[in-house]
C-alpha positions as CSV (number, residue, x, y, z in Angstrom):
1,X,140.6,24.7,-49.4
2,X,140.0,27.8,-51.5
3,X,138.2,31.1,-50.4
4,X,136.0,32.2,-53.6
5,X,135.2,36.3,-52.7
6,X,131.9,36.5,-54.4
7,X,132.3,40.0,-54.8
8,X,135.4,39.8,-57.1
9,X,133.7,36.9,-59.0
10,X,130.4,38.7,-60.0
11,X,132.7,41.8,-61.2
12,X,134.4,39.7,-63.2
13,X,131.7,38.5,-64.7
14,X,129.8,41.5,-65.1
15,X,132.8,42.9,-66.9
16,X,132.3,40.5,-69.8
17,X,128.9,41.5,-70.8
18,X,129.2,45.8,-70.4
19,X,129.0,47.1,-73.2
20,X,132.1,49.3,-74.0
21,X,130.8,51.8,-77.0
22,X,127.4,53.3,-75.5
23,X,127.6,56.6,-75.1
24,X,126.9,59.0,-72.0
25,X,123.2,59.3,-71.8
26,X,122.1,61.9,-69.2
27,X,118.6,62.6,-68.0
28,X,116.8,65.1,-70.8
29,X,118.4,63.3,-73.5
30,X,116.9,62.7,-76.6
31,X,117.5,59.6,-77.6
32,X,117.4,56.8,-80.1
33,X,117.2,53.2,-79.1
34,X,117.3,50.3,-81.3
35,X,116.0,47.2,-79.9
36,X,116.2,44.0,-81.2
37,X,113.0,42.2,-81.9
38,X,112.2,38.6,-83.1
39,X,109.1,37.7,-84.9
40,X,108.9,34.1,-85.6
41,X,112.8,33.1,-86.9
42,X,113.6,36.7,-88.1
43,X,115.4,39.2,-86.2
44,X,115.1,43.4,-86.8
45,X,115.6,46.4,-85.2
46,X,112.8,48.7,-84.1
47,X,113.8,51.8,-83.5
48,X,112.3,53.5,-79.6
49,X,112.9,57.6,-80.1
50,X,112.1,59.8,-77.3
51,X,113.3,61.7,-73.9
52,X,114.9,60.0,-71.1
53,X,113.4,61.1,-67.7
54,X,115.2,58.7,-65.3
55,X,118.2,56.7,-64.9
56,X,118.6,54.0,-62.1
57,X,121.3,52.2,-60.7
58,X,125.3,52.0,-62.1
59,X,127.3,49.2,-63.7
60,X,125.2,46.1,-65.4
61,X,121.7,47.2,-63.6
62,X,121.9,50.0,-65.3
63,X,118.2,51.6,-66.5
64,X,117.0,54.3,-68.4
65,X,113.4,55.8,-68.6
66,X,112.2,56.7,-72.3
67,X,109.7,58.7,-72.6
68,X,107.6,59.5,-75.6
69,X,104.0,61.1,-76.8
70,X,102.4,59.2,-79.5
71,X,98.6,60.5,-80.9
72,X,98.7,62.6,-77.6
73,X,99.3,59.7,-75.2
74,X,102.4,59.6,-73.4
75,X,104.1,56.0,-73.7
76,X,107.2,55.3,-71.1
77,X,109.6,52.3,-71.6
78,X,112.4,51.2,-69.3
79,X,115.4,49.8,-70.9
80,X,118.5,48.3,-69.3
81,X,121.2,49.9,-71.6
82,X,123.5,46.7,-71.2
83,X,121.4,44.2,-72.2
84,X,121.6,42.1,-75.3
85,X,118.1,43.3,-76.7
86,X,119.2,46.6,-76.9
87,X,121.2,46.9,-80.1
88,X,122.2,50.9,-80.1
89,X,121.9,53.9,-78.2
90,X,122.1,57.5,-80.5
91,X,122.0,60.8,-78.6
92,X,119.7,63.4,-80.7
93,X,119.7,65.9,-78.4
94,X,120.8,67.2,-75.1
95,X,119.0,69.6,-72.8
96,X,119.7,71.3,-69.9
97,X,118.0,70.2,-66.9
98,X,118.1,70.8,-63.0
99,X,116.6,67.6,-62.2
100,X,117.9,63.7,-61.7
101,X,114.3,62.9,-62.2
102,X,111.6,64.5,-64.6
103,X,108.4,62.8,-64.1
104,X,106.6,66.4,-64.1
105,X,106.7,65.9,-67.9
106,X,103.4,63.8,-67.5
107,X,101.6,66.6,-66.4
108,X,102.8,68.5,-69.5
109,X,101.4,69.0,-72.9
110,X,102.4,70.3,-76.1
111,X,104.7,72.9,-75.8
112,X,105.3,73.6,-72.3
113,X,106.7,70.0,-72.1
114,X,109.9,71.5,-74.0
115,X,113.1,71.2,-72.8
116,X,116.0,73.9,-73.3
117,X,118.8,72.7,-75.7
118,X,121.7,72.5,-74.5
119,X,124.9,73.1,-76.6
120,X,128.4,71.2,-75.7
């Protein structure tokens, strides 16, 4: 009778579907997300452009909060980075931040919700 450890088996099969070329996306990113979208039997990429404020969880659960300010409403998307919807992740910017999360952004407008570049 064979023993099947669960544990191994899902990180096996987790393995196959992480993706190997995103880059490191840290919180106060600017980033630029293409995500694959399918209107009737066509298939483009929209691009999602804007700061990321959190990041949950490790390995395959891994998601990212975008956040953006369109006609002077803020608009915040969650993406999980390794799923097959999400085509590409581009880092714009990086900024240096003291924070893991930075939901005080929301109360910010216009300037003040600037973040310092940081240079690498």
């Amino acid at each position: 009778m064979f023993k099947l450890n669960t544990e191994e088996t899902l990180n096996t099969l987790e393995s196959t579907f992480i993706k190997k070329s995103l880059p490191k996306v840290s919180i106060g990113d600017n980033v630029k997300i293409g995500v694959k979208i399918i209107e009737g039997n066509k298939e483009r990429i929209q691009f999602y452009e804007g700061t990321v404020i959190a990041k949950k969880n490790s390995s395959i659960n891994c998601t990212i909060t975008v956040r953006k300010v369109l006609q002077g409403i803020g608009i915040e998307r969650i993406f999980l980075i390794h799923s097959p919807k999400v085509d590409s992740i581009t880092v714009l910017r990086s900024s240096k931040v003291r924070r893991s999360k930075l939901y005080y952004l929301r109360n910010l407008k216009g300037k003040a919700s600037r973040l310092k570049q940081r240079f690498e």
